[in-house]
C-alpha positions as CSV (number, residue, x, y, z in Angstrom):
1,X,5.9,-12.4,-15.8
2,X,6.2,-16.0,-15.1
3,X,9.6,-15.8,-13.6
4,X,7.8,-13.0,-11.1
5,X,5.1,-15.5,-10.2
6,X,7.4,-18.4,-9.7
7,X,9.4,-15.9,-7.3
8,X,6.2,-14.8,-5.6
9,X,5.0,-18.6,-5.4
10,X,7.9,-19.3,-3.4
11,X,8.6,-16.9,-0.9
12,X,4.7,-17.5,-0.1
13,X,5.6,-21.5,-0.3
14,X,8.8,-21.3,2.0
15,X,8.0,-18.2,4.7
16,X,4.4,-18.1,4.3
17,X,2.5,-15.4,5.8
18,X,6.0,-13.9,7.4
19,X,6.6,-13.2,3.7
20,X,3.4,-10.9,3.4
21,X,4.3,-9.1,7.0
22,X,7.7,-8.4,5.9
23,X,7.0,-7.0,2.7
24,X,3.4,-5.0,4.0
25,X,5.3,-3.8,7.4
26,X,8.5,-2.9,5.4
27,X,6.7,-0.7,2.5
28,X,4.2,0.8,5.6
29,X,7.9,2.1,7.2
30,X,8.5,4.2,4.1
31,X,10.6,1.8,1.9
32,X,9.6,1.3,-1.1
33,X,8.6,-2.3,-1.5
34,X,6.0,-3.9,-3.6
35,X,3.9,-4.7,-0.6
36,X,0.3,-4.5,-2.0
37,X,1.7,-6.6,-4.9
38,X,2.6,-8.9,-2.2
39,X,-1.0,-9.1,-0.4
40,X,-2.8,-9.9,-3.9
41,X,-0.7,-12.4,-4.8
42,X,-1.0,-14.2,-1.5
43,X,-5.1,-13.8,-2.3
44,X,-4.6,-15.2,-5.5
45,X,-2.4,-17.7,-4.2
46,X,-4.6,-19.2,-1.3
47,X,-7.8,-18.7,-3.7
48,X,-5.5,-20.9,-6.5
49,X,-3.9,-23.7,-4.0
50,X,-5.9,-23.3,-0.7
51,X,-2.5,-23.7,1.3
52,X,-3.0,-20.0,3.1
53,X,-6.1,-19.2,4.9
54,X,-7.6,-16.2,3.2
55,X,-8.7,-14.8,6.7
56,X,-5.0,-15.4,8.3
57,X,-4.0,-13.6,4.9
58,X,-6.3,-10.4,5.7
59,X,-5.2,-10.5,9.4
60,X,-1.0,-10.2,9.0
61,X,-1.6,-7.7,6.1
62,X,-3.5,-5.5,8.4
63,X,-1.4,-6.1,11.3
64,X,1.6,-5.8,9.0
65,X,0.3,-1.9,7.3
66,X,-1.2,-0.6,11.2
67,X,2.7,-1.8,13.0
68,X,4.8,-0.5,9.8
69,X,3.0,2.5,9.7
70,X,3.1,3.3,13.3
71,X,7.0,3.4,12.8
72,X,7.1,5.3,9.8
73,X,4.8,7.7,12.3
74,X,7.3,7.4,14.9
75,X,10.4,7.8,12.4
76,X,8.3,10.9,10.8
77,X,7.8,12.2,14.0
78,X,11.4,12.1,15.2
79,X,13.2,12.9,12.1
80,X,11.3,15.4,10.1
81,X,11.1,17.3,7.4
82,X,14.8,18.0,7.0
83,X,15.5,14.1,7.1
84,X,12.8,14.0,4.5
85,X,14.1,16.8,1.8
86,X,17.9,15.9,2.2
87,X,17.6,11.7,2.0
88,X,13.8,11.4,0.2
89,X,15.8,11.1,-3.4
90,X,17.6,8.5,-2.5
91,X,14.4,6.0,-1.8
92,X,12.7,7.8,-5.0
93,X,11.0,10.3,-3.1
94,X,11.6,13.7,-5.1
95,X,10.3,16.8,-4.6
96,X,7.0,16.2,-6.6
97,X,5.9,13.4,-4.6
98,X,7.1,15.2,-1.5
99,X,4.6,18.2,-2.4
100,X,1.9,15.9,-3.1
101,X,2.2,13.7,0.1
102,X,2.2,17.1,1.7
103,X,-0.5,18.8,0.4
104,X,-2.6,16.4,0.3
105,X,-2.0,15.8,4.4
106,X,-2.0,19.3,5.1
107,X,-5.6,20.1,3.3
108,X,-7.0,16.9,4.4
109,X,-5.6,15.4,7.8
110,X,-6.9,12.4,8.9
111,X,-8.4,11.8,5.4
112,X,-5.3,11.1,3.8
113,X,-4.1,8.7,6.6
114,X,-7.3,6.6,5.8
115,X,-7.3,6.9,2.2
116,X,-3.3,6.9,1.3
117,X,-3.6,3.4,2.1
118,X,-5.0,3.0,-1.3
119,X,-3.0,5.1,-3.3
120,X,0.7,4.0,-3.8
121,X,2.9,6.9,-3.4
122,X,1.1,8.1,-0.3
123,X,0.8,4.4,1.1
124,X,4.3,4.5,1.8
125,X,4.9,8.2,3.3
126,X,1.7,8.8,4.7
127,X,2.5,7.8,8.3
128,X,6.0,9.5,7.8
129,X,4.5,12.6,7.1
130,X,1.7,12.5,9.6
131,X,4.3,12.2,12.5
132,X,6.2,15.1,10.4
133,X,3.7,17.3,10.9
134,X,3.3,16.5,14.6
135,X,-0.8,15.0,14.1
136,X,-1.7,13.8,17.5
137,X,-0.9,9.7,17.4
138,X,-4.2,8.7,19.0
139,X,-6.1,10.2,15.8
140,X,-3.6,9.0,13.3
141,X,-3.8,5.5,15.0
142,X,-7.7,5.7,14.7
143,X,-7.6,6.5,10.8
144,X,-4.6,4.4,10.1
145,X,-6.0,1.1,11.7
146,X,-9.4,1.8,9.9
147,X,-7.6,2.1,6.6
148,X,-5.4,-0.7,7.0
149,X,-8.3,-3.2,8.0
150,X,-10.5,-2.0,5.3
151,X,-7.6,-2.2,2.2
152,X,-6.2,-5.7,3.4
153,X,-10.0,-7.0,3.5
154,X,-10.8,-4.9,-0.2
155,X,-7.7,-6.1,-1.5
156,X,-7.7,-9.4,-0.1
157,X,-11.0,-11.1,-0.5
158,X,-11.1,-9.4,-4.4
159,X,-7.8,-11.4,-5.4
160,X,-8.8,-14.6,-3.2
161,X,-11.9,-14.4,-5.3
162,X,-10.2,-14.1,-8.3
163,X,-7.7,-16.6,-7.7
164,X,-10.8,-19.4,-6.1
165,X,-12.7,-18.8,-9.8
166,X,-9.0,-20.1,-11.5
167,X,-8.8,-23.1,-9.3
168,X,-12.5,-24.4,-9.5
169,X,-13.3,-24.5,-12.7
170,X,-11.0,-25.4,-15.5
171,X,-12.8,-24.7,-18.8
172,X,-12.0,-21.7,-20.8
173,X,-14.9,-20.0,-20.2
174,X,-14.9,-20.1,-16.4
175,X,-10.6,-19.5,-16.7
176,X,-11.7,-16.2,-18.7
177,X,-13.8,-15.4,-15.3
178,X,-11.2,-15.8,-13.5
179,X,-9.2,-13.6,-15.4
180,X,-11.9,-10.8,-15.3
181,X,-11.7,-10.8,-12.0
182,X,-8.2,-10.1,-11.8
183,X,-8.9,-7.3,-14.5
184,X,-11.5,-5.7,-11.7
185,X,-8.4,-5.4,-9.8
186,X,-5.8,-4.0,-12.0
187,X,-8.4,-1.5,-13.1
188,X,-8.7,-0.4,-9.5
189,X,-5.4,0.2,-9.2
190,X,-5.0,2.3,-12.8
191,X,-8.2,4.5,-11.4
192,X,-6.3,5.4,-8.5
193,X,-2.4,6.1,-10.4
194,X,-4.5,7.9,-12.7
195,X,-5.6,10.4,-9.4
196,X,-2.8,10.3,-8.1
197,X,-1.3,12.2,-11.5
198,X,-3.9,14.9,-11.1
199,X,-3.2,15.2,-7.8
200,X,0.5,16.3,-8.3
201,X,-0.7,18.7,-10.2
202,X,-2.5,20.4,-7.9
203,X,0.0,20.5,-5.3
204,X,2.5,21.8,-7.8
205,X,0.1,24.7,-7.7
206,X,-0.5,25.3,-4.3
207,X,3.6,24.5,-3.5
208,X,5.1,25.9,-6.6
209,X,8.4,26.2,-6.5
210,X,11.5,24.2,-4.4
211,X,10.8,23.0,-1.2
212,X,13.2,24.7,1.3
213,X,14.6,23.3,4.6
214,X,12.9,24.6,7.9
């Protein structure tokens, strides 16, 4: 843990918010990469050290999620369900997650643009499966731009608060708020993992079986 947060401390000490583009915009394409990790940490960090600006912070993530996930549309779009089925193993995309990205953005449309932003799986393939399934770019730019502003703000000003509690006070009792603040956070997160099981299961029913080429 503490060699992850010495690793996490500097790449956000030597590249600085090009660090939290890279790693937002590059998970947003459809690789996986630990990019919401990436945009707490950098809250936590500027709330801890004040060396980012929390708003600059907010801004690239966004940015980062709407441009990454714009190409992942465009890559989606392009390539296709067949791209999808024969190379999704290979960047841990099986068939389960495949049928849950799908059924979740075939019942629910824009919704799931908006709202994958916040779950992990579908944060990454969302955009790739909006443009496979051919959803008009003007409304999957309107719901992917809301989602993205509204999960790098959520995201953002909870771990910059968390992280301002650690660095301005220094007794136990105000480190232990600190730390329930971060607990907010992580709970977040298991509420929406644990969704995100159930959710499988229901595509599994409505897709049972393989999933076959076009």
């Amino acid at each position: 843990m503490l060699l992850a947060t010495s690793l996490v401390d500097d790449l956000l000490g030597r590249f600085g918010y090009a660090a939290i583009f890279g790693f937002v915009a590059i998970e947003s394409i459809g690789i996986p990469l630990p990019g919401e990790t990436m945009l707490i940490a950098a809250a936590l960090y500027a709330g801890h050290t004040h060396l980012l600006s929390i708003e600059a912070i907010i801004a690239v993530a966004a940015a980062a999620a709407i441009i990454g996930d714009n190409i992942g549309f465009g890559i989606g779009h392009w390539g296709g369900y067949r791209l999808l089925l024969r190379y999704g193993p290979y960047i841990r995309l099986h068939q389960g997650r495949v049928k849950l990205a799908r059924y979740l953005f075939l019942r629910h449309g824009g919704k799931v643009v908006f709202f994958g932003r916040f779950v992990s799986v579908l944060r990454t393939y969302a955009a790739f499966l909006a443009g496979t399934a051919r959803m008009p770019w003007p409304r999957f730019l309107v719901f992917n731009a809301s989602g993205g502003i509204v999960w790098a703000t959520a995201y953002g000003v909870a771990a910059y608060a968390a992280g301002n509690q650690i660095s301005k006070f220094s007794g136990p009792v105000d480190i232990a708020l600190g730390a329930v603040a971060v607990l907010v956070i992580v709970a977040i997160v298991l509420v929406l993992r644990r969704q995100e099981r159930a959710l499988t299961e229901k595509a599994e029913v409505a897709l049972p079986g393989p999933l076959e080429e076009p």
